[in-house]
C-alpha positions in Angstrom: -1.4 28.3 -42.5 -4.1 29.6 -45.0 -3.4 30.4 -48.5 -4.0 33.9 -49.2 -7.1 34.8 -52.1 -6.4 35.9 -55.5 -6.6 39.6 -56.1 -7.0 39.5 -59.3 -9.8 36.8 -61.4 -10.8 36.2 -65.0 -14.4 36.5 -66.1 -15.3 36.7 -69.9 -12.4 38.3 -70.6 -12.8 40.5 -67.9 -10.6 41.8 -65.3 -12.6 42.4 -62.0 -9.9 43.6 -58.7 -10.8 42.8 -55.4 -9.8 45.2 -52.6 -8.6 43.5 -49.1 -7.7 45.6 -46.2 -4.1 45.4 -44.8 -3.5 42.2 -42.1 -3.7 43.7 -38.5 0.0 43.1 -36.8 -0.8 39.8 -34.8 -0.1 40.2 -31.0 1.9 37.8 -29.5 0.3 35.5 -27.1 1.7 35.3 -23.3 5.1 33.6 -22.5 4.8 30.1 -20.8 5.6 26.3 -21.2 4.6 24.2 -23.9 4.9 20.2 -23.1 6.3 19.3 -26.9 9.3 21.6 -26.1 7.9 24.5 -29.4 8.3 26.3 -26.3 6.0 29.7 -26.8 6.1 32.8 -29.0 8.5 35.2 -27.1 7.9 39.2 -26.8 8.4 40.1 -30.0 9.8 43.7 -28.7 12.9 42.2 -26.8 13.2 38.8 -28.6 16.5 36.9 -29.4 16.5 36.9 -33.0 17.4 33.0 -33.9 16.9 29.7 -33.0 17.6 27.4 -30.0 19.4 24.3 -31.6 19.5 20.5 -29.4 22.7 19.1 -30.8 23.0 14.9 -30.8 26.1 12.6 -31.8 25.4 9.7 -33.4 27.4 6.6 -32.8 30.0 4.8 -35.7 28.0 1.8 -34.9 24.1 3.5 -35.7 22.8 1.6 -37.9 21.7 4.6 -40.4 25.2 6.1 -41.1 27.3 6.2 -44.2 23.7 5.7 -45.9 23.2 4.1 -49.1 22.4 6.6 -51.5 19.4 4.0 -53.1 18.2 4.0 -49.6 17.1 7.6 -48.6 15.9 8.4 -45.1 12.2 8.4 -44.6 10.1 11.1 -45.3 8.6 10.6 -41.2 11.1 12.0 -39.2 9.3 11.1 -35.8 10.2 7.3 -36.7 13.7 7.7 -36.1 16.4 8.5 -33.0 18.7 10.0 -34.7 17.6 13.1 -31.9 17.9 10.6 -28.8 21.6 11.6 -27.4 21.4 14.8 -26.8 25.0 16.3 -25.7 24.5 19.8 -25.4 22.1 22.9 -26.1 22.9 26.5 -27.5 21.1 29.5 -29.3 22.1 29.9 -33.1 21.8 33.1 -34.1 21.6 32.1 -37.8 21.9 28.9 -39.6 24.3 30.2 -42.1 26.7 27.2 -41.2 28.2 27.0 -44.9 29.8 23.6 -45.7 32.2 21.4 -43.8 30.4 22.4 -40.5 31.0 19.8 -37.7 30.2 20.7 -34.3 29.7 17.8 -32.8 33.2 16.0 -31.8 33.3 14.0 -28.2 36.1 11.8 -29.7 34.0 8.8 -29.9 34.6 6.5 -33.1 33.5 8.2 -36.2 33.5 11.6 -34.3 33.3 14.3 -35.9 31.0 13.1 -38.9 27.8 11.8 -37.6 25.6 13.9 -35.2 21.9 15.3 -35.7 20.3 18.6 -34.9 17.0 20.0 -33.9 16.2 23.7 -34.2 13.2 25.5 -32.6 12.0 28.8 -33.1 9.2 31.2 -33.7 8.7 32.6 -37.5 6.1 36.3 -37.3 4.8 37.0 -40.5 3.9 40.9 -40.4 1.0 40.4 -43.8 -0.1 38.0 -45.5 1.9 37.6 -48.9 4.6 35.1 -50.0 7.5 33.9 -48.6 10.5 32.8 -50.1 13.2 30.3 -48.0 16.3 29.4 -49.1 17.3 25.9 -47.9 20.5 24.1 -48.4 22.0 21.0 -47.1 24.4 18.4 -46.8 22.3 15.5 -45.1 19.1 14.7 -44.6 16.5 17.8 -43.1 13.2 18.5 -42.6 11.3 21.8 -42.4 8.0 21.8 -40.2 6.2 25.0 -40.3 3.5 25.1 -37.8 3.5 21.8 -37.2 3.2 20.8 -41.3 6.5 19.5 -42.9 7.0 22.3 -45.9 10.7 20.3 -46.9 12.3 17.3 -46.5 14.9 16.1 -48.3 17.9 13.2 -48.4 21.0 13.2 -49.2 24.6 10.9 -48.6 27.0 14.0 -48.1 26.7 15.9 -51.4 25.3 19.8 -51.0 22.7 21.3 -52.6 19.9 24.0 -52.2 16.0 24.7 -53.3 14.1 27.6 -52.6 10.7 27.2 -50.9 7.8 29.7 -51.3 5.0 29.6 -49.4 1.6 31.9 -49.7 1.4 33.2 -46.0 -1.0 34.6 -43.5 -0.2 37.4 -40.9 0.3 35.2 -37.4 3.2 33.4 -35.4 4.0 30.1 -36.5 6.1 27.8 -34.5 9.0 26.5 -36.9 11.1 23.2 -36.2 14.0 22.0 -38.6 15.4 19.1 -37.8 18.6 17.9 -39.4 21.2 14.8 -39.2 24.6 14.4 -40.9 24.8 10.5 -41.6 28.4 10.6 -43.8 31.8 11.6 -43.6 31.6 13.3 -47.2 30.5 16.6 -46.0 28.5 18.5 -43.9 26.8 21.7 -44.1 23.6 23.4 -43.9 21.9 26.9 -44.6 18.5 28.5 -43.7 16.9 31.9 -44.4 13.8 33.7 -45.4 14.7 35.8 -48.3 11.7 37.3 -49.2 8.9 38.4 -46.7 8.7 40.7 -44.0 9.5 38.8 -40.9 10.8 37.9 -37.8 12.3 34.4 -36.5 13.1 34.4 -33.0 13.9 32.0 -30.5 11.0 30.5 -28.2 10.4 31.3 -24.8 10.7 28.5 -22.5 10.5 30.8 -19.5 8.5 28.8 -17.6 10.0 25.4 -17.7 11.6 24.4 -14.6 14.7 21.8 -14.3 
């Protein structure tokens, strides 16, 4: 991601305007595998608009759950395994998943208040301008945005929301959210770009074989 010029500058209490051109619509690159599971940008034309989540449970007996509120999660998500027992796959159309969302429940111990989530999916940006991205959450997420964390936040169970805004160029970005619900208080979570002509549709993993 680039930040986007200034169109307007300051010179001895001037106003001098700069005149760009309109971002070309980026074409989408050809379907096929990618080995750190981005997966690639799908046809734009014909995409499934949303996101392919990897749902985990975590066990009563990890040692990260019911968190201490002085002791936040780290801020490097790749450190942790909170991903690692994957129990089943499915495409989320939105992540509009309000409060008191569990979906996670295999009747182990604890079950249904500790599981993690990873989302993948494809963000287009159709011109370069800003971006606004409302983010709430119960529990501890992460935001990466072609492959640089834009959020990350902690939290023991208690739900709150930020907006993000981010200066954008015309392109496809590959966008990963990764989320894990470590308490029994609540859980919830919420994702959408509010401002900005877009698309955000789910990778195309064509090409990867069982």
């Amino acid at each position: 991601m680039m930040i986007s010029a200034l169109a307007l500058s300051f010179a001895f209490g001037c106003s001098e305007y700069h005149v760009r051109e309109a971002d070309p619509v980026p074409v989408a690159e050809p379907p096929g595998r990618d080995l750190d599971e981005q997966g690639q940008p799908p046809d734009w034309a014909s995409c499934s608009t949303g996101l392919w989540g990897r749902y985990s449970n975590l066990s009563a007996q990890h040692p990260d759950v019911e968190p201490d509120p002085e002791d936040p999660a780290p801020d490097d998500y790749t450190t942790l395994d909170w991903w690692d027992d994957e129990v089943f796959a499915r495409f989320d159309p939105s992540l509009e998943l309000g409060q008191s969302w569990w979906p996670v429940d295999e009747g182990l111990a604890g079950d249904p208040a500790y599981f993690a989530v990873r989302w993948n999916a494809w963000l287009r940006v159709y011109d370069r301008g800003t971006l606004e991205i409302l983010l709430a959450s119960a529990g501890d997420a992460w935001v990466v945005l072609d492959n640089e964390v834009i959020a990350a936040r902690s939290s023991a169970g208690e739900m709150s929301s930020e907006t993000l805004t981010l200066e954008m160029n015309a392109g496809q970005f590959p966008l990963e959210i990764r989320y894990a619900s470590r308490s029994a208080l609540d859980s919830g979570f919420r994702f959408r770009v509010v401002t900005g002509e877009v698309d955000l549709c789910m990778p195309d993993y064509s090409d990867e074989t069982e």
